[in-house]
C-alpha positions as protocol buffer text, in pm:
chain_id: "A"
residue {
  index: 1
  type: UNK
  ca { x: 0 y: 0 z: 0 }
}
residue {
  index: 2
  type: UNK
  ca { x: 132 y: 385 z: -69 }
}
residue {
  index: 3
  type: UNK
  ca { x: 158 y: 610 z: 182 }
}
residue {
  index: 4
  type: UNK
  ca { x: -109 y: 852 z: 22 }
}
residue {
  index: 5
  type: UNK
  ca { x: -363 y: 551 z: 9 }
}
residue {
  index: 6
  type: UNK
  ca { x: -363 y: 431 z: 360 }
}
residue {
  index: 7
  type: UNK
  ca { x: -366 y: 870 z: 464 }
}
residue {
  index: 8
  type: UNK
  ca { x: -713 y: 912 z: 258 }
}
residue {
  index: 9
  type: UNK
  ca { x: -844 y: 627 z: 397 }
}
residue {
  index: 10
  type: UNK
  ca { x: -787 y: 733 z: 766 }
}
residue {
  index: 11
  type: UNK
  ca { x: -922 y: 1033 z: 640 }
}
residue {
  index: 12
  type: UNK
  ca { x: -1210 y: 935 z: 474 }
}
residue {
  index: 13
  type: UNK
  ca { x: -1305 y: 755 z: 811 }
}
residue {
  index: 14
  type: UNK
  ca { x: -1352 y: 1036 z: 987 }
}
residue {
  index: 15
  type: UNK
  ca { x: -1271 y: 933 z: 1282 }
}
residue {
  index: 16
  type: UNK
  ca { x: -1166 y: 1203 z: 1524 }
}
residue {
  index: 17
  type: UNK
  ca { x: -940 y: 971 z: 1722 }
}
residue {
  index: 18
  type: UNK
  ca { x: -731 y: 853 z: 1435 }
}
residue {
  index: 19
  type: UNK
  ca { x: -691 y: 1226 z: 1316 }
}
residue {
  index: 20
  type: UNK
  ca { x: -547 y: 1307 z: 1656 }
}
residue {
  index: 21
  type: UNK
  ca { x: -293 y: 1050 z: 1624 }
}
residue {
  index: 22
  type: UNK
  ca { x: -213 y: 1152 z: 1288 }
}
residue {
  index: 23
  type: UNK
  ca { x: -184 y: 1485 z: 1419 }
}
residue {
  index: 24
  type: UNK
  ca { x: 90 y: 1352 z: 1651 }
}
residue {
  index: 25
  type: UNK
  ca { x: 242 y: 1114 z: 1402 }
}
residue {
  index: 26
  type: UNK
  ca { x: 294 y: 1430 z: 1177 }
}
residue {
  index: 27
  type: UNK
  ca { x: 443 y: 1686 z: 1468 }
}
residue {
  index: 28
  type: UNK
  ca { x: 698 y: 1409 z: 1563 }
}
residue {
  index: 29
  type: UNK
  ca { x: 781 y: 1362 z: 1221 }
}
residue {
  index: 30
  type: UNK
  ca { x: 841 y: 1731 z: 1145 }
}
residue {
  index: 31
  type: UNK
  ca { x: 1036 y: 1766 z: 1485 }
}
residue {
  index: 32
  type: UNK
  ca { x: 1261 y: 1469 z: 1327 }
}
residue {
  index: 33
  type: UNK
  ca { x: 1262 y: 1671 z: 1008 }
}
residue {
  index: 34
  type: UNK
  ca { x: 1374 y: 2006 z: 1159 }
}
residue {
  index: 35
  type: UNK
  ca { x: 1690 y: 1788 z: 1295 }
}
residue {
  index: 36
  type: UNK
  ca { x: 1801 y: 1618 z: 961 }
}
residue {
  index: 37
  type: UNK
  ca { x: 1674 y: 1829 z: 718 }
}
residue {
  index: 38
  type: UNK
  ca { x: 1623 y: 2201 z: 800 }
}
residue {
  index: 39
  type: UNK
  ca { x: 1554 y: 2313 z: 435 }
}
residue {
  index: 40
  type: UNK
  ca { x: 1291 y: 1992 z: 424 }
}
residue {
  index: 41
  type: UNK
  ca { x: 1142 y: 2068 z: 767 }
}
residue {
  index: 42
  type: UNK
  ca { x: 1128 y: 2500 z: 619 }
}
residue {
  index: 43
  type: UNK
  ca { x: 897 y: 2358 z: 300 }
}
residue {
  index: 44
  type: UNK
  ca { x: 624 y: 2184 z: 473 }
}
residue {
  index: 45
  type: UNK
  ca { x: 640 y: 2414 z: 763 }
}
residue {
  index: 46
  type: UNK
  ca { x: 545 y: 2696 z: 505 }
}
residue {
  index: 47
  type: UNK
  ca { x: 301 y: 2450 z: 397 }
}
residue {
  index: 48
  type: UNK
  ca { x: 133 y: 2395 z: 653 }
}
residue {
  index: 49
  type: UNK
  ca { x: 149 y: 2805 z: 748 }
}
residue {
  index: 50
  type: UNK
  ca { x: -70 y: 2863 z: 449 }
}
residue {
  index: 51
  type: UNK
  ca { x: -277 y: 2578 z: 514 }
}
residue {
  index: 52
  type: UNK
  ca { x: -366 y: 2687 z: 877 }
}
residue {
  index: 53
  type: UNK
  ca { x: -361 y: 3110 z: 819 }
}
residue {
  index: 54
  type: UNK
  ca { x: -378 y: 3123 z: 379 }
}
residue {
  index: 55
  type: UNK
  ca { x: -189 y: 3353 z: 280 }
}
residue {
  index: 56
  type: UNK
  ca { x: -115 y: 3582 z: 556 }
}
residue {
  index: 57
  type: UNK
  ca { x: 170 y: 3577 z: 797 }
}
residue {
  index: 58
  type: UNK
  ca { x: 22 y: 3503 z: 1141 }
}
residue {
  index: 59
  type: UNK
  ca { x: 68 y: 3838 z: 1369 }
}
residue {
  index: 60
  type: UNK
  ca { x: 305 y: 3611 z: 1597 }
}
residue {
  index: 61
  type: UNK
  ca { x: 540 y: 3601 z: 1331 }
}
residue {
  index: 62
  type: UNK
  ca { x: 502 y: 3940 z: 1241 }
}
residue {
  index: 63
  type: UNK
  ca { x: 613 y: 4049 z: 1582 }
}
residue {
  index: 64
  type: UNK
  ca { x: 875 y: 3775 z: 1573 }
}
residue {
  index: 65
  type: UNK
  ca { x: 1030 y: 3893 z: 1270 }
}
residue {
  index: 66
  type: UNK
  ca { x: 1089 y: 4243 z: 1376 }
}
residue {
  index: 67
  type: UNK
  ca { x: 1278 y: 4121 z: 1680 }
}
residue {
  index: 68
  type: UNK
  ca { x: 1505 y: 3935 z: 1459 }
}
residue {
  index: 69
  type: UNK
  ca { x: 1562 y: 4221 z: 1242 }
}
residue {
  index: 70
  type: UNK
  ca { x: 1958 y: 4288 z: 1145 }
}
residue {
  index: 71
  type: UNK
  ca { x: 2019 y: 4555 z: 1165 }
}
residue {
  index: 72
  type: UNK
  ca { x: 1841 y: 4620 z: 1467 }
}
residue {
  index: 73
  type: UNK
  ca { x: 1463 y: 4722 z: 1390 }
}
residue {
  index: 74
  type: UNK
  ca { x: 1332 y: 5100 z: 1487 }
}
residue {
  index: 75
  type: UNK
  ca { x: 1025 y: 5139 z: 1663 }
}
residue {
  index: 76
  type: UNK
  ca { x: 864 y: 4845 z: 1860 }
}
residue {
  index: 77
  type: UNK
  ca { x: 519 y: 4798 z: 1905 }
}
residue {
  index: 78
  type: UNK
  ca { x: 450 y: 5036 z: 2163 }
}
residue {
  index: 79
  type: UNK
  ca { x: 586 y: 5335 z: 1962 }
}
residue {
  index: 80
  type: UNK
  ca { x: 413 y: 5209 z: 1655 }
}
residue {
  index: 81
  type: UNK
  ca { x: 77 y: 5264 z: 1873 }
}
residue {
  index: 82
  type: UNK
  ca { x: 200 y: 5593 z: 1971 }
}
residue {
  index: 83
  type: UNK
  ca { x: 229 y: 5687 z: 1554 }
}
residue {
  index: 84
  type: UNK
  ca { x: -59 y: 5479 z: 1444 }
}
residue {
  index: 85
  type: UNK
  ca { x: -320 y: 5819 z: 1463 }
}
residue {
  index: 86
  type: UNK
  ca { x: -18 y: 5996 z: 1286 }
}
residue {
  index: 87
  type: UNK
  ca { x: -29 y: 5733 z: 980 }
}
residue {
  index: 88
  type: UNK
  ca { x: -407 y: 5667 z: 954 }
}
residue {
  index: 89
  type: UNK
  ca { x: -418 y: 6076 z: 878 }
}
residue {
  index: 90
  type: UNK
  ca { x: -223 y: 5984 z: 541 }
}
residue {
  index: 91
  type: UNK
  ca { x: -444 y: 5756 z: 457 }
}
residue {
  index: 92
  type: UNK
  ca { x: -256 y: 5401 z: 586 }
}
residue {
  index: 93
  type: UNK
  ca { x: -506 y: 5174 z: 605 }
}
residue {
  index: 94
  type: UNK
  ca { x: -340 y: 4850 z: 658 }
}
residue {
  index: 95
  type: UNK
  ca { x: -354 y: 4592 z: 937 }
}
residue {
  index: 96
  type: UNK
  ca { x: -143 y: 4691 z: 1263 }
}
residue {
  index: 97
  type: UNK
  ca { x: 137 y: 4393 z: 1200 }
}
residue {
  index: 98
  type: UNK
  ca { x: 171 y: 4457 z: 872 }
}
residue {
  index: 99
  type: UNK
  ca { x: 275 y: 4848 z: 913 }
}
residue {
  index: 100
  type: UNK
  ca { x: 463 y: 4732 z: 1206 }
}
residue {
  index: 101
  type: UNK
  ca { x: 689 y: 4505 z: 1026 }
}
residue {
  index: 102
  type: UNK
  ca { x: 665 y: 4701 z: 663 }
}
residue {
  index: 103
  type: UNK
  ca { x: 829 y: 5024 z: 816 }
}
residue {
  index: 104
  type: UNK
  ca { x: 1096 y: 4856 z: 1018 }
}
residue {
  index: 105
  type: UNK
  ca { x: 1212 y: 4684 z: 777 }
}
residue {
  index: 106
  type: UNK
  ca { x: 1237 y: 4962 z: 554 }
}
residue {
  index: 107
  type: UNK
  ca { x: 1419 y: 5120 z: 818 }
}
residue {
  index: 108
  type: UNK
  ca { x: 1619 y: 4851 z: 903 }
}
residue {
  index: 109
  type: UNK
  ca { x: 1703 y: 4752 z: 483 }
}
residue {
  index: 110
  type: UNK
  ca { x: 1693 y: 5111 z: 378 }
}
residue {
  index: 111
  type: UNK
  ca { x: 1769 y: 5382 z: 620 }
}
residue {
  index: 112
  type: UNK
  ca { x: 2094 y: 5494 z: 448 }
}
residue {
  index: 113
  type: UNK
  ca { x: 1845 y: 5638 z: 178 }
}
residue {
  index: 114
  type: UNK
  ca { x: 1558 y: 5702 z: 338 }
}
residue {
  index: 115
  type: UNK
  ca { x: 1775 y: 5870 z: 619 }
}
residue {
  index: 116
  type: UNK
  ca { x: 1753 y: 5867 z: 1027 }
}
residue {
  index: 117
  type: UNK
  ca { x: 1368 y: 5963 z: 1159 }
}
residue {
  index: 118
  type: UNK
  ca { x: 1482 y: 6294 z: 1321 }
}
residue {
  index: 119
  type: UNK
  ca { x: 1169 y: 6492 z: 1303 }
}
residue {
  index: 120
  type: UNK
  ca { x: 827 y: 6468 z: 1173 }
}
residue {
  index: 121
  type: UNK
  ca { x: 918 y: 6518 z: 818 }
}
residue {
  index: 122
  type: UNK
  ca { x: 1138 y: 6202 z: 823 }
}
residue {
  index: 123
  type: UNK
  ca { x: 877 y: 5990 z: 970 }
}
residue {
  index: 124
  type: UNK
  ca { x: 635 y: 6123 z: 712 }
}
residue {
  index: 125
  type: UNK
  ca { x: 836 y: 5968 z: 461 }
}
residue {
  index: 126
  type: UNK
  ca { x: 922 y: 5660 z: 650 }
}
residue {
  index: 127
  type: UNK
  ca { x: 486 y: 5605 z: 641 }
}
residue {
  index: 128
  type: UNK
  ca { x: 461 y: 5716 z: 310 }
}
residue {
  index: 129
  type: UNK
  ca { x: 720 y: 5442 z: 181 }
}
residue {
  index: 130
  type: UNK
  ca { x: 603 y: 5177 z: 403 }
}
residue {
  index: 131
  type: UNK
  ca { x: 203 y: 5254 z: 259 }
}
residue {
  index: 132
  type: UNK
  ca { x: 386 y: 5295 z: -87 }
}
residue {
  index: 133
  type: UNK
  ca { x: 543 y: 4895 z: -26 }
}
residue {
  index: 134
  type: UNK
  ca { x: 239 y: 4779 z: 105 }
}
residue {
  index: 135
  type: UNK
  ca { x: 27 y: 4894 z: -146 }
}
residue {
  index: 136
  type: UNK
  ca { x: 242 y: 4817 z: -472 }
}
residue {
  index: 137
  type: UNK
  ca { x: 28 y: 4833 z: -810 }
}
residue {
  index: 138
  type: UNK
  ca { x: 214 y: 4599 z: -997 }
}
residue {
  index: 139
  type: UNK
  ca { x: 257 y: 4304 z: -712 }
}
residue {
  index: 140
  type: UNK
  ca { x: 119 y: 3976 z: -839 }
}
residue {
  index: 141
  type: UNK
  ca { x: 2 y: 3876 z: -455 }
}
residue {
  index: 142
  type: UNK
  ca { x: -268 y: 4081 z: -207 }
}
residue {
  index: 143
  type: UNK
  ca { x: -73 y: 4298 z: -50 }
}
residue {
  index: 144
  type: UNK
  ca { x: -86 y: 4047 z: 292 }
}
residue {
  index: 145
  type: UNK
  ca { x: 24 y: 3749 z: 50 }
}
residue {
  index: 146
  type: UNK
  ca { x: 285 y: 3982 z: -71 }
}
residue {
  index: 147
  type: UNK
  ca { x: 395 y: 4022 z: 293 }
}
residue {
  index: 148
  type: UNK
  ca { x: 397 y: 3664 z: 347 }
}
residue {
  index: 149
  type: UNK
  ca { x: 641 y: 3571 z: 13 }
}
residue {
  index: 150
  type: UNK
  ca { x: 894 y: 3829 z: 123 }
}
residue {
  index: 151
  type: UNK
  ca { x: 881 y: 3672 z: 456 }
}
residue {
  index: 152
  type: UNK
  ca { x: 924 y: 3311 z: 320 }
}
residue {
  index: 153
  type: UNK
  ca { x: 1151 y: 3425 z: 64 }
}
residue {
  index: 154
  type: UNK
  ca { x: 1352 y: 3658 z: 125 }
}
residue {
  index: 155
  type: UNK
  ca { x: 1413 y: 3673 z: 513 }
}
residue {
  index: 156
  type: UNK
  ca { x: 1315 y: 3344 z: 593 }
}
């Protein structure tokens, strides 16, 4: 029998015991995975990202990717609350997360051209590029998808 055969039909039975062991099967098999094979174990984590969330990159990760930021990101989320009136008067409409990590990591990628945030006029542009990133014409994903493929491949 192939491995997709007996799957379906332990599927197909429904049963809600069975999927819980499955469940467990498949976590102990990606732990093993993640120790023998990290670029195997990063494929059908992604995979099974999208299959829990679709195509958007969980807030948890959002927040866990500006900490890992090099360089070192900006603003944390606290001061991003503090600015978030001061965006939405430009017009960024956007989920919180998404601003959060889109103008960090301009910051953080691009602040030799952008420049340091020393006064409002800086920041201004810092919102402008991040709503300008976020809301690209000619990207092929939403703009969260988009979000989510720059994650997986670029910094991930």
């Amino acid at each position: 029998m192939e491995i997709e055969e007996i799957i379906q039909k332990i599927v197909d039975n429904g049963r809600i015991e069975d999927m819980e062991t499955l469940s467990d099967m498949l976590e102990d098999t990606m732990e093993e995975l993640e120790k023998y094979d990290k670029d195997c174990f990063d494929k059908y984590m992604m995979k099974l990202y999208k299959m829990a969330y679709g195509n958007v990159l969980p807030d948890k990760l959002k927040i866990q990717w500006v900490n890992n930021m090099k360089p070192v990101a900006r603003w944390q989320v606290e001061q991003i609350e503090e600015i978030k009136n001061i965006y939405m008067r430009y017009g960024v409409n956007m989920p919180f997360y998404s601003f959060f990590v889109i103008i960090n990591l301009l910051y953080s990628d691009m602040s030799n051209s952008l420049g340091e945030i020393n006064n409002k006029e800086d920041l201004t542009r810092y919102i402008q590029a991040t709503n300008d990133w976020y809301y690209d014409e000619d990207a092929h994903n939403t703009q969260e998808a988009k979000l989510l493929a720059y994650w997986e491949y670029i910094v991930n």
